[in-house]
C-alpha positions in Angstrom: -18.1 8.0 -6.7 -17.8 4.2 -7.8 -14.4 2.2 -9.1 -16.1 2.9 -12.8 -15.8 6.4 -12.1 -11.9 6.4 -10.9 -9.5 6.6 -14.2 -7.2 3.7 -14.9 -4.3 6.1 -13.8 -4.0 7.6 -10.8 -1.1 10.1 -8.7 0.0 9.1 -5.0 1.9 12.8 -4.7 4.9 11.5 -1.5 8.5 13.1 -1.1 11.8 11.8 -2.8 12.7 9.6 0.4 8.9 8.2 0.6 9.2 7.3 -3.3 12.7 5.0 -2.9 11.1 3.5 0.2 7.5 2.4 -1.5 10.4 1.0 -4.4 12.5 -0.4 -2.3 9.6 -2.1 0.3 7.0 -2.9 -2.8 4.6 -1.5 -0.7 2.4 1.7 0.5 0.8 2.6 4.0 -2.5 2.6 4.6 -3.4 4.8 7.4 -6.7 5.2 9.8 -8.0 8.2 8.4 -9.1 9.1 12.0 -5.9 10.1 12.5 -4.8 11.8 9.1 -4.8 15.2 7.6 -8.6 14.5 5.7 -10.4 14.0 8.9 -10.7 18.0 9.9 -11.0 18.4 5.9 -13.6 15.6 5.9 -16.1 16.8 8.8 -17.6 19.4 6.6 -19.5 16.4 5.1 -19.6 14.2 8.1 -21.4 16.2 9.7 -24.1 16.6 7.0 -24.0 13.5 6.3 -24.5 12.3 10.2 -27.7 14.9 10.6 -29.3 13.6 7.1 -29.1 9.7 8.6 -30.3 10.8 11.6 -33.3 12.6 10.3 -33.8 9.3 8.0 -33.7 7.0 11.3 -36.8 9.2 12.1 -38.2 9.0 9.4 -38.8 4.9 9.1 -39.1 5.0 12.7 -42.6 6.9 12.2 -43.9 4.4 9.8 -46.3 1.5 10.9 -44.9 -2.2 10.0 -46.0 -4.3 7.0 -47.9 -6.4 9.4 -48.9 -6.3 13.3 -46.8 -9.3 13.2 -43.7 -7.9 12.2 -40.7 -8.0 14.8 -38.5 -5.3 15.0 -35.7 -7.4 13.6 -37.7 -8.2 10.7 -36.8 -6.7 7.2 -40.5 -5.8 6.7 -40.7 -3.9 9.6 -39.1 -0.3 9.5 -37.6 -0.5 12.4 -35.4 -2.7 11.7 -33.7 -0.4 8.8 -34.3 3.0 11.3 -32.2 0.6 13.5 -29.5 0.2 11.0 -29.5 4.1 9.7 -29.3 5.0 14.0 -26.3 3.0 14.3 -24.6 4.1 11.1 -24.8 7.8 12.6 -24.0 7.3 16.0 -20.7 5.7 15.0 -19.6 8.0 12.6 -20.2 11.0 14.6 -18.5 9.4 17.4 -15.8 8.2 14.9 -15.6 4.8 16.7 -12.8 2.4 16.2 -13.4 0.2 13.1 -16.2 2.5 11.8 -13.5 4.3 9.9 -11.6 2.5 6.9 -7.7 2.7 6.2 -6.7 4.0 3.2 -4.6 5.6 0.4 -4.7 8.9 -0.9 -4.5 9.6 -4.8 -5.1 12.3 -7.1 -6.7 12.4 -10.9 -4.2 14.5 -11.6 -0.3 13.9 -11.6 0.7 17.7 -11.8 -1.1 19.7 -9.7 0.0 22.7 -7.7 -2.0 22.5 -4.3 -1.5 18.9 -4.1 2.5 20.2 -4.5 2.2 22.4 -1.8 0.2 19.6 0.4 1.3 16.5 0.2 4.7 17.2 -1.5 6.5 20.2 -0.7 9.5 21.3 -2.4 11.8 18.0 -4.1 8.4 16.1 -4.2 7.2 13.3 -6.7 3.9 12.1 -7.7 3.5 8.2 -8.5 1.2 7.5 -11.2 -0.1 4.0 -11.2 -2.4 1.9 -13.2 -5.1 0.8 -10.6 -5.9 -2.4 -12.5 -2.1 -3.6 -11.9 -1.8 -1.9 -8.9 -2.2 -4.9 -6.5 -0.7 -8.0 -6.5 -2.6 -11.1 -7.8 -4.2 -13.5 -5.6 -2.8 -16.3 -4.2 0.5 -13.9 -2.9 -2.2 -11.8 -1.4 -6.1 -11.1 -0.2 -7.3 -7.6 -0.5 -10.7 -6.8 0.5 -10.3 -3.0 -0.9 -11.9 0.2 -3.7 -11.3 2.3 -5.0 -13.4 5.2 -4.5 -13.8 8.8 -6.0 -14.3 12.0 -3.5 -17.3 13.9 -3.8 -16.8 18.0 -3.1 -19.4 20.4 -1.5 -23.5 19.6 -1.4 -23.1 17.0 -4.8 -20.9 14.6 -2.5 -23.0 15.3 0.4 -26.0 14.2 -2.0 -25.0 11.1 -3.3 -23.3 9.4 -0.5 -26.5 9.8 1.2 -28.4 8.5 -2.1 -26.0 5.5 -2.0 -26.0 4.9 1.8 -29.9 4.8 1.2 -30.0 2.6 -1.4 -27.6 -0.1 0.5 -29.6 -0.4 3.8 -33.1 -0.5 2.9 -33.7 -1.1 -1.1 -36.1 -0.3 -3.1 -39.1 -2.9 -2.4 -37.3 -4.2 0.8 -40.7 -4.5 2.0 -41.9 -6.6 -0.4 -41.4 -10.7 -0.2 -39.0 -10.6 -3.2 -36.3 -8.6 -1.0 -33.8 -11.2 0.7 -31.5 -9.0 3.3 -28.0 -10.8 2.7 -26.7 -12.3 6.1 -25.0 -9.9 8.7 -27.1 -7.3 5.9 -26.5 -4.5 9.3 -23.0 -5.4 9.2 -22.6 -4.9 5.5 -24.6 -1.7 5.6 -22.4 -0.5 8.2 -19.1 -0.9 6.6 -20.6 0.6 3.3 -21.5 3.5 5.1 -18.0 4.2 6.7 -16.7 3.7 3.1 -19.4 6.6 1.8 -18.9 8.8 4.5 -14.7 9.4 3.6 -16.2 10.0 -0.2 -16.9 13.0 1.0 -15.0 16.9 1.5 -15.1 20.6 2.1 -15.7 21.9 -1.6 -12.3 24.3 -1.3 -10.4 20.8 -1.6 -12.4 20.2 -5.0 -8.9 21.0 -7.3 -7.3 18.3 -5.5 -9.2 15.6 -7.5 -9.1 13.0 -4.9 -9.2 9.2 -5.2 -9.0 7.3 -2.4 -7.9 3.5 -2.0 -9.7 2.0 0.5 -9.4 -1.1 2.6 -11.6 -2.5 5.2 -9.5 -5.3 6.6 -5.8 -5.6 6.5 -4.2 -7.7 3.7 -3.2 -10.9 4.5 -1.0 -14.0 3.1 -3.2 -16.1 0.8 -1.0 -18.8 -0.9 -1.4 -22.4 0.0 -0.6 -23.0 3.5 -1.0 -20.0 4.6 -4.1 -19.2 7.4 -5.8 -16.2 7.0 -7.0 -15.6 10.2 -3.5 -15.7 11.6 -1.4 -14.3 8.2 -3.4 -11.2 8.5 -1.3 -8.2 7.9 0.3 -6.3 11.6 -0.8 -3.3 12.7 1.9 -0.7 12.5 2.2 3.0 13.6 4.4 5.8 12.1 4.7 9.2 13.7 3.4 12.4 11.3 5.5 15.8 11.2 3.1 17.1 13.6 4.3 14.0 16.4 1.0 12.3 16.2 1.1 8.4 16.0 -0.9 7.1 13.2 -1.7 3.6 12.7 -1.4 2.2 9.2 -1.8 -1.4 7.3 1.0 -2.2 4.8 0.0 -2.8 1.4 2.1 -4.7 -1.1 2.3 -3.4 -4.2 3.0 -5.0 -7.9 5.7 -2.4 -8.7 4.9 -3.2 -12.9 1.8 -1.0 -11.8 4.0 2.0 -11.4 3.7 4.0 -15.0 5.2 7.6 -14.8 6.7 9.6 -11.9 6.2 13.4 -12.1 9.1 15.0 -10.7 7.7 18.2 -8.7 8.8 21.9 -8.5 12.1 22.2 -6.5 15.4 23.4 -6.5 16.7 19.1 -7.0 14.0 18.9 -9.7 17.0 18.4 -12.5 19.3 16.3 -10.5 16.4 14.1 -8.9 14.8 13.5 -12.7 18.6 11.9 -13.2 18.8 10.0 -10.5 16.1 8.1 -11.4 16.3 7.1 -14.5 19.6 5.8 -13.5 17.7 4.1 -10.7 15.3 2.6 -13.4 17.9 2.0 -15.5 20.3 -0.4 -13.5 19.9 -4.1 -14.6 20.9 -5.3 -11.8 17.3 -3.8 -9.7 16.2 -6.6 -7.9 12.3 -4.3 -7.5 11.3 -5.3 -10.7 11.8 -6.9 -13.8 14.2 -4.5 -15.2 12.3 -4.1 -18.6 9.3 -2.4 -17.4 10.0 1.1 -16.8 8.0 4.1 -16.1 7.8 7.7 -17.7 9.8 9.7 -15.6 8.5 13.6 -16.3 9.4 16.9 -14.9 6.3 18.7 -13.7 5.4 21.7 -16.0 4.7 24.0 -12.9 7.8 26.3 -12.1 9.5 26.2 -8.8 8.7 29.7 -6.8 
């Protein structure tokens, strides 16, 4: 469920046109997952996942502080973490704005038939990039993102509940050698909306999922440049089905990019072509011109 668990490469499956446009712009889109495909296929463990806080909430309400002294805002007072877990449940089963993060959808896998049909339907492509290069390196830009692996069925249910645990109230938090980090409820809060997407219906399990995650927008960080004003805008596309999603844009360091999979479809020969002449040009002003990806035709047969 952690970055160590995520391999080094991982597939962004997009159509033809999405692929030159990431190329062309140097970027992807982040959208609000409120609004995306995954939020119907990621209530199955929302929901779970809201009752299990809940009944934890109740659970540190019911026990007595450290000391008759305690104040309900202290750390060695229950409460105060029954408070936290409340909070964490209310806003994701309301799925208020800013409890949600923006993200990118990936895969494990760069060939993989129901990610094909999903996410790239006939004349598709799946991007494979190395998630150590994938972002550009500070000062250009500030990135406060993860990468995160999706848990399927009761075993993602299970540990983003372990690790949503473990954040808010430690092990020993009521002992004096536990220190709550400032704005520790605001922390545990955004942790939480991060464990809470790690999370889907297990009939989604062969899709492998990674997800790139980002909690702020990415800003401008060379000299001279404010972040609280450089921050990146806030942009909306429409989706096939007319709904208008919001999304960040994420700049991307295209020497990242390792392989493409071409997918199943009837342009699959003529599209593999087109891009290794794209790759090939010395005149591409994406990229230094000597890094080039693996361009492969996927091994599943176009039906």
């Amino acid at each position: 469920m952690t970055d160590e668990d995520v391999p080094a490469v991982i597939y962004h499956y997009t159509s033809m046109a999405n692929l030159l446009s990431i190329l062309r712009n140097r970027e992807l889109w982040a959208s609000d997952f409120r609004y995306s495909n995954d939020a119907t296929e990621t209530k199955y463990g929302r929901d779970a996942l809201v009752e299990k806080i809940r009944a934890l909430a109740q659970e540190y309400r019911s026990q007595p502080p450290t000391s008759p002294d305690d104040r309900p805002d202290s750390h060695n007072n229950p409460a105060y973490f029954a408070n936290i877990f409340e909070e964490i449940a209310t806003e994701q089963a309301e799925l208020k704005r800013d409890s949600t993060p923006f993200g990118v959808a990936f895969s494990k896998s760069g060939d993989r038939l129901s990610q094909w049909r999903g996410y790239a339907a006939s004349n598709g492509c799946s991007i494979g990039i190395d998630k150590r290069k994938l972002i550009p390196e500070p000062p250009d830009f500030q990135m406060d993102y993860e990468f995160l692996e999706v848990g399927y069925g009761y075993a993602g249910i299970d540990a983003a509940y372990a690790s949503i645990r473990s954040v808010v109230a430690p092990v020993g938090r009521t002992s004096s050698s536990f220190d709550p980090e400032r704005n520790h409820d605001i922390r545990s809060k955004s942790f939480a909306s991060r464990a809470f997407l790690a999370v889907k219906d297990p009939s989604f399990e062969e899709e492998q999922e990674v997800r790139l995650l980002l909690s702020t927008p990415p800003y401008r960080g060379a000299e001279g440049h404010d972040s609280s004003t450089d921050r990146g805008e806030l942009c909306f596309r429409t989706s096939p089905t007319g709904l208008a999603v919001p999304y960040w844009k994420v700049p991307i360091d295209p020497a990242g990019i390792r392989e493409i999979y071409v997918g199943p479809g009837v342009h699959k020969e003529r599209n593999i072509a087109a891009l290794h002449d794209y790759f090939e040009r010395r005149d591409s002003k994406w990229f230094d011109s000597s890094v080039s990806p693996d361009i492969r035709p996927s091994a599943i047969p176009f039906q």
